[in-house]
N, C-alpha and C positions, 0 to 999 in steps of 0.2 A: 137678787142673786141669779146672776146670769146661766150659769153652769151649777144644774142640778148633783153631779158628780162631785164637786170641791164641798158642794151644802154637808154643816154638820148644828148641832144640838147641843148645847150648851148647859148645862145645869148650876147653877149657883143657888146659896140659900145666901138670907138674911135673919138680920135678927128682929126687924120691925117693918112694917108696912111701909114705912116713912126712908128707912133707908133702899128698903127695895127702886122705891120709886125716884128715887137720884139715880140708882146705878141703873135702871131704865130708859131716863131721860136721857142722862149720859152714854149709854149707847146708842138707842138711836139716834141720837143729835150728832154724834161723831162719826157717823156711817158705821158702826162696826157690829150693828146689827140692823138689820131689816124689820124683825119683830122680838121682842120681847112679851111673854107675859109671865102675869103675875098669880100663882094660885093662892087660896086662901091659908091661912094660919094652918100649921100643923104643926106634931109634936115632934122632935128630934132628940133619938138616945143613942147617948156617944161616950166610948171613952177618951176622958180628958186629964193627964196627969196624973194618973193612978186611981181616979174616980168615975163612975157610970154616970152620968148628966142628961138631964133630959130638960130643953129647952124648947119654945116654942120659936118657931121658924117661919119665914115666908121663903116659898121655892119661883125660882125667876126659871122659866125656860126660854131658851133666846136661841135665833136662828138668823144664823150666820155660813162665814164659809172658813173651811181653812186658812186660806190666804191671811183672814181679819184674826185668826185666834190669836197669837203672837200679840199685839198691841191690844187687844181686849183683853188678856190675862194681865197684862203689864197695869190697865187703866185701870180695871178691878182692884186688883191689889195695892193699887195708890189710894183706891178711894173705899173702899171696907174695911169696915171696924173690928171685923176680926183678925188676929193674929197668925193664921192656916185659915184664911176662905175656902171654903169648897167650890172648887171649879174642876168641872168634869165634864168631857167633851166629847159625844158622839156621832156615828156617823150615822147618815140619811139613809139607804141603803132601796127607800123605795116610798 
């Protein structure tokens, strides 16, 4: 990431290690992230459908730029198994 200014922060969850690490490989293999990493298991409580859900997650932080979000949400979305992925996208700011 050439221009520190455009850099922003990524946040996705999954729902297993195993899918984490496709949508990892998939982006940096596609340029559309620089780094990716992967924290370890955590618990996620969410409402879902009228119900409180509490699943166990992996959190992907990925570092990117603006430019790339647009085609990374799109890729995401094609290749997660969720139905509403969480993608959430911040900025670098220092």
């Amino acid at each position: 990431m050439s221009d520190t200014a455009d850099a922003i922060v990524v946040l996705i969850t999954a729902p297993s290690r195993e899918e984490a690490i496709r949508l990892a490989d998939m982006l940096v293999g596609a340029h559309l992230a620089a780094c990716v990493q992967l924290l370890p298991e955590m618990e996620s409580v969410y409402r879902w459908e009228g119900k409180i859900e509490r699943q166990p997650e992996i959190l992907l932080l990925i570092k990117t730029t603006r430019a790339r979000f647009d085609e990374l949400e799109r890729e995401v979305r094609a290749l997660h198994s969720y139905e509403t992925p969480e993608i959430v996208a911040l900025p670098i700011v220092a």
